[in-house]
C-alpha positions in Angstrom: -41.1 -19.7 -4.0 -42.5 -16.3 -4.7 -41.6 -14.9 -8.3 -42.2 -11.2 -8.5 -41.5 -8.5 -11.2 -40.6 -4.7 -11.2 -42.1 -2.1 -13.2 -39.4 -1.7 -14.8 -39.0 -5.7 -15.4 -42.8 -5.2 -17.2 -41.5 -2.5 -19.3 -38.4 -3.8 -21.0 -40.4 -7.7 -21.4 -43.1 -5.9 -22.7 -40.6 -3.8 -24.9 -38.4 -6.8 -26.3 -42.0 -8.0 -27.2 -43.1 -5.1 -28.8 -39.5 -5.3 -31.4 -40.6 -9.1 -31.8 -43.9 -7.9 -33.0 -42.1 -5.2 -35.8 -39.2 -7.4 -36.8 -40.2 -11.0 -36.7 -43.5 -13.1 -36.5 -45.9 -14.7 -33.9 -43.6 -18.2 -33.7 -40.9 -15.8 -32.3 -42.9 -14.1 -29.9 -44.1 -17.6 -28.9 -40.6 -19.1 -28.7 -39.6 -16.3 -26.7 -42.4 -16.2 -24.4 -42.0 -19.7 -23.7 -38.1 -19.7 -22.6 -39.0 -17.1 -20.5 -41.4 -19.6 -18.3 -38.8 -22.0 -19.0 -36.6 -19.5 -17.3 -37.9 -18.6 -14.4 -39.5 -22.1 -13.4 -35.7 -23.3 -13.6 -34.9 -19.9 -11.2 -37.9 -20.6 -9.0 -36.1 -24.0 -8.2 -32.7 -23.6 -8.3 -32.2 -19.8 -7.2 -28.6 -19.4 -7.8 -28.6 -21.2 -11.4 -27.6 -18.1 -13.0 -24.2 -16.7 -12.3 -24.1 -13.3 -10.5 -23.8 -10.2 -12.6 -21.3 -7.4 -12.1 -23.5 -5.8 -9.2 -23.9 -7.7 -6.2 -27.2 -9.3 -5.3 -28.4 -9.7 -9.1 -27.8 -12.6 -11.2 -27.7 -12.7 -15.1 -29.7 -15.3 -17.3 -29.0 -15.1 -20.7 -32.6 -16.2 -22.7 -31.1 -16.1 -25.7 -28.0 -15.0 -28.0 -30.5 -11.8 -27.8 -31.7 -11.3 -24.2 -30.9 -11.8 -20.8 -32.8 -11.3 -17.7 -31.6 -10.0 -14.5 -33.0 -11.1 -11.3 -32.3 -10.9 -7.1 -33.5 -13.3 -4.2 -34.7 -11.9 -1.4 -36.5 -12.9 1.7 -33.9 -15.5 2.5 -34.1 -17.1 -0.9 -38.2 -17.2 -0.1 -38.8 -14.6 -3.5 -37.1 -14.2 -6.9 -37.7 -10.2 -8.0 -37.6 -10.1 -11.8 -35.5 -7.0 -12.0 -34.6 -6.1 -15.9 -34.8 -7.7 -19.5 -32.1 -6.3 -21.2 -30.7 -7.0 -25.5 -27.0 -8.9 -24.7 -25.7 -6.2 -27.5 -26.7 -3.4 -25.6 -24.7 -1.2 -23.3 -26.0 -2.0 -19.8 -24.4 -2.3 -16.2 -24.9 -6.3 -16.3 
């Protein structure tokens, strides 16, 4: 299965990283880095492990008590498009 990201999907990981870097230390960044892979290699084989968010198509994984990351499959269930990172105590759509 084919994982892809969106721009946007670059811009808030890369954004969530960049508050790790101000407000906490490199084992942080780390930890979070690695339940991302974690993540996404569970998505990659079991596409509809996450339950579906309030917009159809997309499915919410919470990461952590701090993060979630919102996805789709595509291509019937041949791609997972990273969609969004978002902060759980944020106001979002998800």
């Amino acid at each position: 299965m084919q994982v892809s990201w969106t721009p946007l999907a670059i811009e808030s990981y890369e954004n969530i990283i960049d508050q790790l870097i101000v407000d906490w230390n490199i084992d942080i960044i780390e930890r979070f880095e690695n339940q991302v892979e974690y993540l996404i290699d569970r998505i990659e084989n079991h596409n509809h492990i996450c339950p579906k968010s309030n917009i159809d198509n997309l499915h919410k994984c919470i990461i952590n008590k701090q993060s979630s990351l919102i996805y789709r499959v595509k291509n019937n269930n041949c791609t997972i498009e990273i969609i969004l990172f978002v902060f759980n105590k944020s106001e979002h759509i998800f």
